[in-house]
N, C-alpha and C positions, 0 to 999 in steps of 0.2 A: 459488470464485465468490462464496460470501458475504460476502467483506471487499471482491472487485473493486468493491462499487460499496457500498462504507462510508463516512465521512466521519470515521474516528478519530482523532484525531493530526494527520494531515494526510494530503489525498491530491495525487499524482505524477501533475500531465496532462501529455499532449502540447499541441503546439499545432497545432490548436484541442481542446480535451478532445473525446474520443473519444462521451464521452454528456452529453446536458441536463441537468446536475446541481442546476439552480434548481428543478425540481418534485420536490420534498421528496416527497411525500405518493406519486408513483411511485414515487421509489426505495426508501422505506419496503417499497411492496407488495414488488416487486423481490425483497429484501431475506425480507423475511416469507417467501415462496414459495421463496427457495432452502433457507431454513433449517428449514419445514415438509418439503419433499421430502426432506434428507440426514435429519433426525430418523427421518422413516417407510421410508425405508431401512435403518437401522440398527435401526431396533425391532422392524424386518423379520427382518435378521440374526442378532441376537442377543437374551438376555432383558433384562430392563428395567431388572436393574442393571448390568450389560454394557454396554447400549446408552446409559446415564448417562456410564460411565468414559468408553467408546469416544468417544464428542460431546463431553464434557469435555476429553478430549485433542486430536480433533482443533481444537476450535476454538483452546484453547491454540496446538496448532502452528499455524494461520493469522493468530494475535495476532505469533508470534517471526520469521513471514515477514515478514508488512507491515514491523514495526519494520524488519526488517535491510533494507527496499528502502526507507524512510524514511531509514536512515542511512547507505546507500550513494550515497541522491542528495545528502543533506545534504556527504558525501566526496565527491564528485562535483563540487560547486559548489564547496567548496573547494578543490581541485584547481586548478579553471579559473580560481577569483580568484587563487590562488598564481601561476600561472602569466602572467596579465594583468598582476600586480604586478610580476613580471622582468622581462619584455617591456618593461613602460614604463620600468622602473628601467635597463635596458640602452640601450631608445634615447635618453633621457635623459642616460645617461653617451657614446653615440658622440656626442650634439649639442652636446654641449658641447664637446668635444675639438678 
């Protein structure tokens, strides 16, 4: 939930994006409160160098998600223009024929 409403890289809407992402200053809060709650759960957990590694990691593995869902749409759009470019390049070839 921390990164769902980040802006790093780049972020993957629908259409119409699913949230108001022009008011900065919410999604900031947003943002602050999820990252306050997982903190004080885990400090909860575990001891304080513990609960370092433990957040360390996991925010790590929410940096290695986002990218791979940044680079599966980026595949994704390639895909579909690979595929727009046959499509023209074949009708192309039956109209001329």
């Amino acid at each position: 939930a921390i990164l769902s409403f980040s802006t790093i890289n780049s972020t993957v809407y629908s259409d119409p994006p699913p949230v108001d992402s022009s008011n900065t200053k919410q999604i900031l809060h947003i943002q602050d409160t999820y990252v306050e709650l997982t903190w004080r759960y885990i400090l909860y957990k575990f001891n304080y160098e513990q609960a370092v590694e433990t957040f360390s990691d996991f925010i790590r593995c929410l940096f290695g998600i986002h990218d791979d869902i940044v680079t599966g749409h980026e595949v994704q759009w390639f895909s579909n223009t690979i595929d727009s470019l046959v499509q023209k390049t074949e009708e192309t070839i039956l109209h001329d024929d």
